[in-house]
C-alpha positions in Angstrom: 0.0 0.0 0.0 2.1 3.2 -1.1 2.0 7.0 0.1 1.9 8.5 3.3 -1.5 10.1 5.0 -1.1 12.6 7.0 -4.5 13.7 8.7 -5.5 16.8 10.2 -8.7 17.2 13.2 -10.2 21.0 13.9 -13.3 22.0 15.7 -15.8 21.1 12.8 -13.4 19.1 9.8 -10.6 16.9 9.4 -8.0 16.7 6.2 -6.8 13.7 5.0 -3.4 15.3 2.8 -1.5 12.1 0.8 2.1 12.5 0.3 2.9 9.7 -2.6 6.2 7.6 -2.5 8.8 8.9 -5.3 7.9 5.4 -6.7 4.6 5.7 -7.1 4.2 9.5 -7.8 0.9 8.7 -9.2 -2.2 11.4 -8.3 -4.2 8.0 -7.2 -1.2 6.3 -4.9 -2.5 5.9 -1.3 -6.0 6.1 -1.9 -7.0 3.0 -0.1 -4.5 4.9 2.5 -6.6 7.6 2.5 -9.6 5.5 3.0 -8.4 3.7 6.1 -7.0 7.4 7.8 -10.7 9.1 6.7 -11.9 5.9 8.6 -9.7 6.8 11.9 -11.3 10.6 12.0 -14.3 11.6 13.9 -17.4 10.5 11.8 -19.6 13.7 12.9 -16.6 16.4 11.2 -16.5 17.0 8.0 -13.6 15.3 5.8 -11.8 16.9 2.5 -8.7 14.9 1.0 -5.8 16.3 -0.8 -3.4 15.0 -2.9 0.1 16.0 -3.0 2.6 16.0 -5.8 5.6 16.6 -4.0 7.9 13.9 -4.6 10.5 15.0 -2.1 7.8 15.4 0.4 6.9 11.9 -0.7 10.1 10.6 -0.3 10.6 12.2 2.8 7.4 10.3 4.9 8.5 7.2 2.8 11.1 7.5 5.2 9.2 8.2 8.0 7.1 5.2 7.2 9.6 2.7 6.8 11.7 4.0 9.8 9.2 4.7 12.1 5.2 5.3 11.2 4.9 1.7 9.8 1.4 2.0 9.2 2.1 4.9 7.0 0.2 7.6 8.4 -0.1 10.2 11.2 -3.0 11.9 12.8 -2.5 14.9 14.8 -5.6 17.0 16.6 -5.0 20.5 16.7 -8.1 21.0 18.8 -6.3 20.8 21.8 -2.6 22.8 21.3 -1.7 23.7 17.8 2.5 24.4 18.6 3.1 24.2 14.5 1.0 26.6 13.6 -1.0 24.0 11.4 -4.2 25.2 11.9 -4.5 28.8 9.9 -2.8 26.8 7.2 -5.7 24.0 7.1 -8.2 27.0 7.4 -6.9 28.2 4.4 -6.4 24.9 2.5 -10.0 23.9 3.4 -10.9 28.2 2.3 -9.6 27.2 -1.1 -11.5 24.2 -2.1 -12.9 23.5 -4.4 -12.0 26.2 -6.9 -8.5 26.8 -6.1 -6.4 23.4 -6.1 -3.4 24.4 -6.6 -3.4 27.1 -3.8 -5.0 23.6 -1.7 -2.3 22.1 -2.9 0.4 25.0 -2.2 -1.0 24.8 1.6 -0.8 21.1 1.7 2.8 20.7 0.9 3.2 23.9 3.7 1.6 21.9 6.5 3.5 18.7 5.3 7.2 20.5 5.3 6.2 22.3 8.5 5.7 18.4 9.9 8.7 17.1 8.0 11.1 19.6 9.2 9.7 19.0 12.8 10.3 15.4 12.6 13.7 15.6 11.0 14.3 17.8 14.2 13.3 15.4 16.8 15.3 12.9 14.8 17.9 15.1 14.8 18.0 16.2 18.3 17.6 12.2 19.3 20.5 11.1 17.5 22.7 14.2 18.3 23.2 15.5 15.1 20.9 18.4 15.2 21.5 21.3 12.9 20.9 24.6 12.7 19.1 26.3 9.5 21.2 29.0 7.5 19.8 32.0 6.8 19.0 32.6 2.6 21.8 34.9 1.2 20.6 38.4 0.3 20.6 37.2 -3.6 18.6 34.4 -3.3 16.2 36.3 -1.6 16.1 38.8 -3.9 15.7 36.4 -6.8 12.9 35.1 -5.2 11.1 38.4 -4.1 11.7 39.7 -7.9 9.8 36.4 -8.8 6.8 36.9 -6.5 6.5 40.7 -8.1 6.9 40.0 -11.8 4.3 36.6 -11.7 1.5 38.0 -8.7 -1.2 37.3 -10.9 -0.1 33.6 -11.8 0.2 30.7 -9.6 3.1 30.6 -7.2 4.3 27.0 -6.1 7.0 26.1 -3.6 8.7 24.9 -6.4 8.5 28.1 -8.1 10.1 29.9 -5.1 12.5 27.2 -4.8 13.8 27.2 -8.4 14.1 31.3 -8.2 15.9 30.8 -5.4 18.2 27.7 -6.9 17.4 25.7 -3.8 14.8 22.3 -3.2 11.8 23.0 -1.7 12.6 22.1 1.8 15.8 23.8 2.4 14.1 27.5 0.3 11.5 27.1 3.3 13.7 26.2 5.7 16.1 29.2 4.7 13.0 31.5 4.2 11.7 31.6 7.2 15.0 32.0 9.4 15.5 34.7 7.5 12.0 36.9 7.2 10.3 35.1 9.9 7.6 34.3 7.7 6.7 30.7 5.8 6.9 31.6 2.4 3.0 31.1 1.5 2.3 33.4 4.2 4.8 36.2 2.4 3.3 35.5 -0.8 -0.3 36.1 0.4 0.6 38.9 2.0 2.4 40.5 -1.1 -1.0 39.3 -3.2 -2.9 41.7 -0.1 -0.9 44.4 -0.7 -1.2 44.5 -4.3 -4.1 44.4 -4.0 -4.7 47.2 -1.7 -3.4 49.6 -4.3 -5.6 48.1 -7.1 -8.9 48.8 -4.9 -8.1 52.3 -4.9 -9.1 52.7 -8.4 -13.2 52.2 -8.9 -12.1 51.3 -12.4 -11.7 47.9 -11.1 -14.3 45.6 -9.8 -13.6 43.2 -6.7 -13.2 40.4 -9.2 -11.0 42.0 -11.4 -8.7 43.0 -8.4 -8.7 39.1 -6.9 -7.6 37.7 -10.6 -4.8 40.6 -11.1 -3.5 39.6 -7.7 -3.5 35.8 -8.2 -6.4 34.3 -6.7 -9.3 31.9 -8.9 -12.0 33.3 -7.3 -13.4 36.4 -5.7 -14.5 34.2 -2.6 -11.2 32.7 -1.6 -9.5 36.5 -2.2 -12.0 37.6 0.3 -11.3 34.8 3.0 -7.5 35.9 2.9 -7.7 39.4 3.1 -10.5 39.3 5.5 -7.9 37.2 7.4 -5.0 40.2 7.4 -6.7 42.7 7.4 -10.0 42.4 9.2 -12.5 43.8 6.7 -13.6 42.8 3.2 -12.1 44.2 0.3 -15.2 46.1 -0.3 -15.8 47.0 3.2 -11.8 48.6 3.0 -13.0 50.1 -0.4 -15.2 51.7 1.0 -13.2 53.1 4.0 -10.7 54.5 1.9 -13.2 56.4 -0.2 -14.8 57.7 3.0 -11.3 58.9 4.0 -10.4 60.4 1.0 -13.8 62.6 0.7 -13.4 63.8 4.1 -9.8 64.8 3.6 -11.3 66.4 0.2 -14.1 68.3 2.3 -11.3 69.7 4.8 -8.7 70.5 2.6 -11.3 72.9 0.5 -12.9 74.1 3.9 -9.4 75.5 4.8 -8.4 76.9 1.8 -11.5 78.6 1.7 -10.9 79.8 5.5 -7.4 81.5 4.5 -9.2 82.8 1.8 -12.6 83.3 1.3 -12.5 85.2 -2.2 -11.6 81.7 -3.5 -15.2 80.5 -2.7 -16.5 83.2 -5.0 -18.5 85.0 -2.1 -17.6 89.2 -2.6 -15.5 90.7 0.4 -17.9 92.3 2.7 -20.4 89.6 2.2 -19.1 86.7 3.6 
């Protein structure tokens, strides 16, 4: 039975993300896998799979499989403590299905290198031979920043950011993150949000319009995430900002008519 399951419980749904062996590689490997982990969850949640494509990531819980996990999967609850940080990242995977699969994808091979590099860790640590992650030379990360500006409005894989940066996938995250703090999905959605902050300030674009230019399928998934950062909708910030700039344009003309009332067209003496 090939591939890896790794499953995921929250308050009201559990994930079921495959990681295929580099053998297999096939989008079906595991499914009978899958079957057996979707068995394990709790029946009254609801249950999305996802396949993932990554054959290093594949490779990696191969490993973990034949070295340890023999059964070849792993369900964690994160409705207790949630120490990785897994459960935004399942919010969002679950946030992009069905109409965005390869951002569900893009988040599913996030919450399986966030496990991989916390087993490789404990392995590490066990064995004495842990290692400390490097931080990703100032050209690398500018390779990979240029990237992200020049293709915002296409899709953006880990690969992607890992070929732009001439690195695999698991050491570009690695890197990444010791060095901006940030998990490189979570930069690149936050680059797509401020984007497209500056393409809402023109009227000329619908809400739509703005979520494609930026990247996202659909105008319902580009709501969840900037909802997420920054705590309105995008027509509810729209709207703000227009409210803001009207006042400013009320007060600006009310004090240029207070140093000068002639400008308002009222005759001296009259006002």
């Amino acid at each position: 039975m090939p591939g890896f399951v790794l499953g995921l419980i929250l308050d009201e749904a559990a994930i079921a993300i495959s990681f295929p062996a580099v053998e297999t590689g096939a989008p079906g490997a595991g499914v009978e896998l899958v079957e057996r982990v979707e068995s394990l969850l709790p029946g009254s949640l609801d249950i999305f799979s996802v396949h993932s494509a990554s054959l290093e990531l594949g490779a990696f819980f191969g490993r973990l499989r034949a070295g340890r996990l023999h059964a070849g999967f792993m369900i964690i609850d994160l409705r207790g403590t949630d120490d990785a940080g897994l459960a935004p990242l399942a919010t969002a995977l679950i946030a992009a299905l069905p109409d965005d699969m390869t951002g569900a994808m893009l988040y599913a091979d996030a919450i399986g290198a966030n496990i991989a590099a916390r087993e490789a860790k404990e392995t590490h640590g066990a064995s004495g031979r842990r290692r400390s992650c490097g931080l990703l030379p100032k050209w690398r990360l500018k390779r990979v920043i240029d990237y992200i500006d020049a293709h915002l409005d296409e899709p953006i894989t880990l690969a992607d950011l890992g070929a732009a940066a001439k690195l695999t996938r698991m050491h570009f995250a690695a890197q990444f993150r010791a060095t901006t703090g940030l998990r490189p999905h979570e930069y690149l959605l936050r680059q797509r949000v401020e984007r497209a902050k500056t393409l809402l300030l023109d009227d000329d674009f619908s809400i739509v319009e703005v979520a494609l230019a930026v990247g996202f399928q659909t105008q319902a998934h580009f709501t969840t995430i900037f909802g997420r950062f920054v705590g309105e909708t995008p027509y509810q910030w729209r709207r703000a900002r227009a409210s803001e700039r009207r006042s400013s344009a009320t007060s600006s003309a009310f004090a240029r008519v207070s140093r000068n009332p002639s400008a308002a067209g009222v005759p001296l003496g009259m006002a």
